[in-house]
Kinemage of the C-alpha trace (Angstrom):
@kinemage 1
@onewidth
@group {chain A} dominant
@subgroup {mainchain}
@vectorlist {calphas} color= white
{ca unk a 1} P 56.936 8.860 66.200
{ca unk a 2} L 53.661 9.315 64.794
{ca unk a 3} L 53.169 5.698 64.594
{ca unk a 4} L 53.357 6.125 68.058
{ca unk a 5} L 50.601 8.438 68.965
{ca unk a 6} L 47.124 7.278 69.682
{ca unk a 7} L 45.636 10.996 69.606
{ca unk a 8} L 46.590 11.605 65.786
{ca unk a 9} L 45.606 14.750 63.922
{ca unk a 10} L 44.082 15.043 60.824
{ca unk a 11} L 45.525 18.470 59.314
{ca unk a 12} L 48.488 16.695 57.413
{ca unk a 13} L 51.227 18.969 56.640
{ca unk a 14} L 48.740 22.004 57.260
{ca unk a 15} L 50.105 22.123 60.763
{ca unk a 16} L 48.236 24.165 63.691
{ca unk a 17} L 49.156 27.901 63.055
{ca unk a 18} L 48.299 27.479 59.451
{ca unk a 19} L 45.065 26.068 60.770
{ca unk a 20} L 44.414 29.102 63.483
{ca unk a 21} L 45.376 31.453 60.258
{ca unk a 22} L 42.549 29.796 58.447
{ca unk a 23} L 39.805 29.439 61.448
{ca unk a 24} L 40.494 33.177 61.719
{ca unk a 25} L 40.334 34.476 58.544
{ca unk a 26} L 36.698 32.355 58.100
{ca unk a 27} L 35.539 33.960 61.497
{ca unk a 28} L 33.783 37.322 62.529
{ca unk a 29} L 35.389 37.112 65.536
{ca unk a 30} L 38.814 35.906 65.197
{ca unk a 31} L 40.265 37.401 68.848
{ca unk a 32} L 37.446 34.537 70.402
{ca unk a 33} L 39.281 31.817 68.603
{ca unk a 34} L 41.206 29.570 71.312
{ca unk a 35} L 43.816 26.934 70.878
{ca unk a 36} L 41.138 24.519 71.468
{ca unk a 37} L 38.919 25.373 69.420
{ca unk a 38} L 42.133 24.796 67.119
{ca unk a 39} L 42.718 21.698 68.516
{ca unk a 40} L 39.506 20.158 68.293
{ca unk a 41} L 39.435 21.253 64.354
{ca unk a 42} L 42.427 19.700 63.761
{ca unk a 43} L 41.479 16.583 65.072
{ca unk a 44} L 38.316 15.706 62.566
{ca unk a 45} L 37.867 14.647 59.203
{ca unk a 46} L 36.306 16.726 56.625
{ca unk a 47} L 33.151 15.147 57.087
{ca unk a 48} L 33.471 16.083 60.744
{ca unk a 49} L 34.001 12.864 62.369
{ca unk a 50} L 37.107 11.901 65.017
{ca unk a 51} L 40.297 10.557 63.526
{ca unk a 52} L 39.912 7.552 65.560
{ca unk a 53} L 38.343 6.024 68.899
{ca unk a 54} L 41.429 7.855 70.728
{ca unk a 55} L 40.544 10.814 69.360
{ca unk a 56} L 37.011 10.686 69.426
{ca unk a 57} L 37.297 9.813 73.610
{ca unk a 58} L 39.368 12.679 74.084
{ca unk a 59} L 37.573 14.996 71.651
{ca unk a 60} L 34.699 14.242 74.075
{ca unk a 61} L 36.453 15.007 77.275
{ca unk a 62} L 38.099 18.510 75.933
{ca unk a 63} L 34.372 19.435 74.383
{ca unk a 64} L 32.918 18.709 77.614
{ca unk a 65} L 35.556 20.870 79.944
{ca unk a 66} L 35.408 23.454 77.346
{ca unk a 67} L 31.917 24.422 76.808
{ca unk a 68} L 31.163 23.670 80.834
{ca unk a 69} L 30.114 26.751 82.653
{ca unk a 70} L 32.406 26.408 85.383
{ca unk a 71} L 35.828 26.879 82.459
{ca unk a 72} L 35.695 30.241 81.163
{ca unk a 73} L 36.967 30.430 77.217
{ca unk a 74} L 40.549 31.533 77.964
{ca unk a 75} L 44.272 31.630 75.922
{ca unk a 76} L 45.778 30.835 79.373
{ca unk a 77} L 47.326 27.551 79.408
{ca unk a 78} L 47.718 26.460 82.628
{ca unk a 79} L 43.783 26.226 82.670
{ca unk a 80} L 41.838 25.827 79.535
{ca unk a 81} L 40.326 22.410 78.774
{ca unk a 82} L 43.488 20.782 76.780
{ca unk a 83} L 45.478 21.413 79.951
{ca unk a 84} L 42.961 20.370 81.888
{ca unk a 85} L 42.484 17.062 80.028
{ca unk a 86} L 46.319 16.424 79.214
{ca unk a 87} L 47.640 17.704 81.978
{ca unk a 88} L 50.457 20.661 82.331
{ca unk a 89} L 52.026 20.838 78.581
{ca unk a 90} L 56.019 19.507 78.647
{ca unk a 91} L 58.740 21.614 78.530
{ca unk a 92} L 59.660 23.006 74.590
{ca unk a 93} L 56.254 22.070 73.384
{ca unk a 94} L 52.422 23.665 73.547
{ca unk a 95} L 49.409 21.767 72.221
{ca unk a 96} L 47.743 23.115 69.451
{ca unk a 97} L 49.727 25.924 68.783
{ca unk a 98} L 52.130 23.997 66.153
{ca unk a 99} L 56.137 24.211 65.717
{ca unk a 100} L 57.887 26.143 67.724
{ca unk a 101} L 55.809 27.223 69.953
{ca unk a 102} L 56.587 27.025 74.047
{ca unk a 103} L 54.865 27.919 76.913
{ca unk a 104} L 57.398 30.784 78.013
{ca unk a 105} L 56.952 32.166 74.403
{ca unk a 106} L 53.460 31.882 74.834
{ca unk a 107} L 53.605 33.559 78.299
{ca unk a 108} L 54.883 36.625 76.621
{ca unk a 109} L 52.708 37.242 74.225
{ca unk a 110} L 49.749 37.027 76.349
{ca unk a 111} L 51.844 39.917 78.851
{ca unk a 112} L 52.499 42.017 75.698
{ca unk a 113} L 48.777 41.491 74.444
{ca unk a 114} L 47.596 42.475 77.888
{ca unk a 115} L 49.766 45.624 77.470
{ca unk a 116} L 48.167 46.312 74.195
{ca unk a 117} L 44.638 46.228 76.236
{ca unk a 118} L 46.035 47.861 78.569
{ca unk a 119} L 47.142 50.920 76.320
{ca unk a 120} L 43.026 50.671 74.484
{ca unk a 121} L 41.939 51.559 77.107
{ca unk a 122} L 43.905 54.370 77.962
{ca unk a 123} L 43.113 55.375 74.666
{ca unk a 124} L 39.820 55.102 75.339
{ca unk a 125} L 39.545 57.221 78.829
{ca unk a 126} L 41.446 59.437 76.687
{ca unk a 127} L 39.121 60.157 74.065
{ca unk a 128} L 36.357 60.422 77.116
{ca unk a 129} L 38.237 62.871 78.557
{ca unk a 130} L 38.212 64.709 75.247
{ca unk a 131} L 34.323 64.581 74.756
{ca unk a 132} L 34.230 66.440 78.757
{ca unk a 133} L 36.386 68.854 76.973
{ca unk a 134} L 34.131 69.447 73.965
{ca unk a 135} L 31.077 69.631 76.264
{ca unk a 136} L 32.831 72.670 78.236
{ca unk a 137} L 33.992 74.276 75.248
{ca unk a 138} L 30.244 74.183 74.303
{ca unk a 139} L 28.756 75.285 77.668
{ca unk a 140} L 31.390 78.376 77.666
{ca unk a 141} L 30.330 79.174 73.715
{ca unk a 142} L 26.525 79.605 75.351
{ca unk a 143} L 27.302 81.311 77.809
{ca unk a 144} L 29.179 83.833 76.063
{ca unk a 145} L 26.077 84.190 73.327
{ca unk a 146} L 23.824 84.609 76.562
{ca unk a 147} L 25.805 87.422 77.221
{ca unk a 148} L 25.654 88.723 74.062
{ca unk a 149} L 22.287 88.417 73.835
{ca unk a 150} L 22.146 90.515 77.625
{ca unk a 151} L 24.138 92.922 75.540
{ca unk a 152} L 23.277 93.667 72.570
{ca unk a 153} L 25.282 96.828 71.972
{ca unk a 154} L 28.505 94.877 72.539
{ca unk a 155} L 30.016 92.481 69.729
{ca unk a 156} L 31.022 88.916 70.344
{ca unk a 157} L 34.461 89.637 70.134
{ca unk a 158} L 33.882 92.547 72.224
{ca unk a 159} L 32.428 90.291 75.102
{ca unk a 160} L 35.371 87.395 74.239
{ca unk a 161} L 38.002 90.207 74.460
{ca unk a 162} L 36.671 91.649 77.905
{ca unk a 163} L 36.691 88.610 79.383
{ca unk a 164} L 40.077 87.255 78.600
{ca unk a 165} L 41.928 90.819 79.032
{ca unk a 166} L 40.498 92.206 82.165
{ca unk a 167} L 43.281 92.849 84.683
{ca unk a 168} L 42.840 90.563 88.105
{ca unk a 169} L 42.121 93.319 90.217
{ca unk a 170} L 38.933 93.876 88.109
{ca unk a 171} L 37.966 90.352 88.444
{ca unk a 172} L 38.125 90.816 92.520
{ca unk a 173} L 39.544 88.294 94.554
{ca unk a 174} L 39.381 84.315 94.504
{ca unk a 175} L 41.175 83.663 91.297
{ca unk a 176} L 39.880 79.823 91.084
{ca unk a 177} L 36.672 80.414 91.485
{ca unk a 178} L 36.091 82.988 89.392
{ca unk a 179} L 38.627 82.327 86.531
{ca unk a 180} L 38.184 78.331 87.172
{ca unk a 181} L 35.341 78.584 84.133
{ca unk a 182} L 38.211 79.651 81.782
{ca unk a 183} L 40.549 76.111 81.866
{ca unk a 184} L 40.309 73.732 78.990
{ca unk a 185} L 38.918 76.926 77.107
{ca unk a 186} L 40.289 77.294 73.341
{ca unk a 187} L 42.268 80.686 73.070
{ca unk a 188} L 44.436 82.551 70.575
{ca unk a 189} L 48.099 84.093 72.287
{ca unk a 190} L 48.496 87.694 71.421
{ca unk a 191} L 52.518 89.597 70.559
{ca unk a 192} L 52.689 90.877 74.321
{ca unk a 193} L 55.201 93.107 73.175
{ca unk a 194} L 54.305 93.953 69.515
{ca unk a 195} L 52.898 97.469 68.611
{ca unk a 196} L 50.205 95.377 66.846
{ca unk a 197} L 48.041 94.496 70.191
{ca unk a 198} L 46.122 92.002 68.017
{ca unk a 199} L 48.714 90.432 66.626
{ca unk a 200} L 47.996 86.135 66.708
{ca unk a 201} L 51.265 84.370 67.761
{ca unk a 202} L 49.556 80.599 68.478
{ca unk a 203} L 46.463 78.709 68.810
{ca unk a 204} L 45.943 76.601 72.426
{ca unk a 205} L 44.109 75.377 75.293
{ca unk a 206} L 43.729 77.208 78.901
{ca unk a 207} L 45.601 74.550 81.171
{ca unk a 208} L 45.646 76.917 84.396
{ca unk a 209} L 44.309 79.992 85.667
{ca unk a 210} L 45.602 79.341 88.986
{ca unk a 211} L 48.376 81.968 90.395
{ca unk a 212} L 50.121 79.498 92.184
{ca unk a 213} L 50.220 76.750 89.127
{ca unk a 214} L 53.837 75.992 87.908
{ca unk a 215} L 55.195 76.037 84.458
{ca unk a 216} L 58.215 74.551 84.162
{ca unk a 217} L 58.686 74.169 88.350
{ca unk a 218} L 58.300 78.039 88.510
{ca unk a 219} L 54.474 79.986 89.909
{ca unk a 220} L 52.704 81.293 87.633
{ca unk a 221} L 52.409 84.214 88.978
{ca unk a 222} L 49.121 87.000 89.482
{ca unk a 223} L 49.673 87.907 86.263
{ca unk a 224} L 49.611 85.279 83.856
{ca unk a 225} L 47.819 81.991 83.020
{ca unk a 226} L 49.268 78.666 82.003
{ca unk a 227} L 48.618 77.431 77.983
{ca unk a 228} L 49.227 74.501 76.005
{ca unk a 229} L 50.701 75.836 72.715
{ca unk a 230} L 48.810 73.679 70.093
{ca unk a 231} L 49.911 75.716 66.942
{ca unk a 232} L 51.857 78.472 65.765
{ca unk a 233} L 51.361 81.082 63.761
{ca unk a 234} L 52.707 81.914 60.128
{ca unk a 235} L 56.217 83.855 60.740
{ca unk a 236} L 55.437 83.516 64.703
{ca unk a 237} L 58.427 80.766 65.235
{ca unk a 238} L 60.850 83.293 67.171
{ca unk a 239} L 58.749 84.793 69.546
{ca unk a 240} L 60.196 85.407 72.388
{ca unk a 241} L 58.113 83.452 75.351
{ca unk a 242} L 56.563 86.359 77.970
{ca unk a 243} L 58.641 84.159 80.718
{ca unk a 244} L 61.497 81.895 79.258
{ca unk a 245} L 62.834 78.686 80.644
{ca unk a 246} L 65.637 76.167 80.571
{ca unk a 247} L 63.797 73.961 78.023
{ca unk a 248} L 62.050 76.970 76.223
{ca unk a 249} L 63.162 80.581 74.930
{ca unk a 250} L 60.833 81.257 71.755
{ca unk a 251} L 57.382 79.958 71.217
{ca unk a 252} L 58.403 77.253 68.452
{ca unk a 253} L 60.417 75.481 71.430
{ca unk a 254} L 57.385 75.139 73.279
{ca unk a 255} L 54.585 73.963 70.666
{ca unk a 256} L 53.064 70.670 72.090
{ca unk a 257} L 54.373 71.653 76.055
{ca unk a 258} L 52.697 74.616 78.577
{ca unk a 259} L 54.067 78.210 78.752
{ca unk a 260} L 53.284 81.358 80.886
{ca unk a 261} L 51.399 83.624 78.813
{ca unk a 262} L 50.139 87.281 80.299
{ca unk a 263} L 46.371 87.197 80.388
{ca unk a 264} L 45.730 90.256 79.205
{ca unk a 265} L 47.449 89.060 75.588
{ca unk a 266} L 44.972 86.035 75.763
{ca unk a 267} L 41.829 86.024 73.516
{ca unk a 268} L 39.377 83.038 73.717
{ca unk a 269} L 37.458 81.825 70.135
């Protein structure tokens, strides 16, 4: 069959994955390697030259399409310069991309690849979102040592305390806009019904200071706000949750999810 071909290759039994394996592992940027770049490789002699006139015409003709500026460097088959050259590949067979592979195989990895972008850059917003996050946390911290500052006769704690346990009515009315500032704030969950008012059941986040916010499809309520339980405390695992749920009757069951906590048992750090 070889005998046959006019195009030959000159990788021997190397083949063209063990090729790509090798063009990658030489490269700094492996993810820009393309099957033609493999292609053309495994097409020249070690000293660089074409195989043969066949090869060197069509080496010259895939160069050409592939470094033009109107064919963009791309793993899609259907138009990068071998298929554009050679024509659609036949069915059970892919240039360049050695034994085994086909072009539905190869359709599916580039879906699943573009999944795996897909998911980066979720990842990414993500960790954007986070940074906001840190920012507030740092805008509330100053604001609360402004106040301390204002107020010198009161401790930090003091000023925390007050302004996680005052009741609503203190707070007057327009829950959002006054308690908005709170959400995405760091805060410890206090026993609500322990004769130790200071007692530390779990670590979290302020998701909600909004009456009218759900937890679990039911309101919050004037009287509480809506956490994400991040951690629990030492001994803490069977506290019983200020309003239980189908999915959640003691803290433990809720680490990782949102509960409704009473705000005056909520201390910010």
């Amino acid at each position: 069959m070889r005998n046959n071909q006019e195009v030959v290759h000159s990788m021997g039994r190397l083949g063209y994955a063990r090729k790509e394996h090798t063009m990658k592992k030489k490269s700094s940027n492996p993810s820009e390697i393309t099957r033609v770049d493999v292609w053309i490789e495994g097409h020249l002699k070690k000293n660089g030259q074409p195989v043969n006139e066949a090869a060197s015409k069509a080496l010259e003709k895939v160069r050409e399409c592939h470094h033009s500026k109107d064919n963009a460097r791309s793993n899609n088959i259907c138009n990068d310069a071998i298929a554009k050259v050679f024509g659609p590949e036949k069915r059970g067979q892919v240039r360049g991309l050695g034994f085994g592979a086909t072009p539905t195989q190869l359709e599916a990895h580039i879906r699943s690849t573009g999944k795996v972008k897909e998911l980066q850059n979720q990842l990414q917003a993500q960790s954007e979102r986070m940074s906001v996050l840190e920012k507030n946390y740092e805008h509330l911290t100053a604001a609360l040592l402004k106040q301390c500052q204002q107020n010198p006769s009161k401790g930090f704690d003091d000023i925390i305390t007050s302004q996680a346990c005052t009741p609503q009515s203190q707070q007057g009315s327009g829950t959002m806009q006054e308690n908005g500032h709170y959400e995405n704030a760091r805060c410890y969950l206090l026993n609500w019904y322990s004769d130790d008012v200071d007692e530390i059941v779990a670590k979290g986040t302020i998701a909600s200071t909004n009456p009218k916010a759900k937890v679990h499809h039911m309101p919050l309520g004037r009287d509480c706000w809506k956490v994400w339980v991040e951690s629990i405390s030492d001994g803490m695992d069977e506290v019983t949750l200020y309003k239980v749920t189908d999915e959640a009757h003691i803290i433990v069951e809720a680490l990782g999810s949102t509960v409704a906590w009473p705000k005056s048992c909520i201390k910010l750090f």
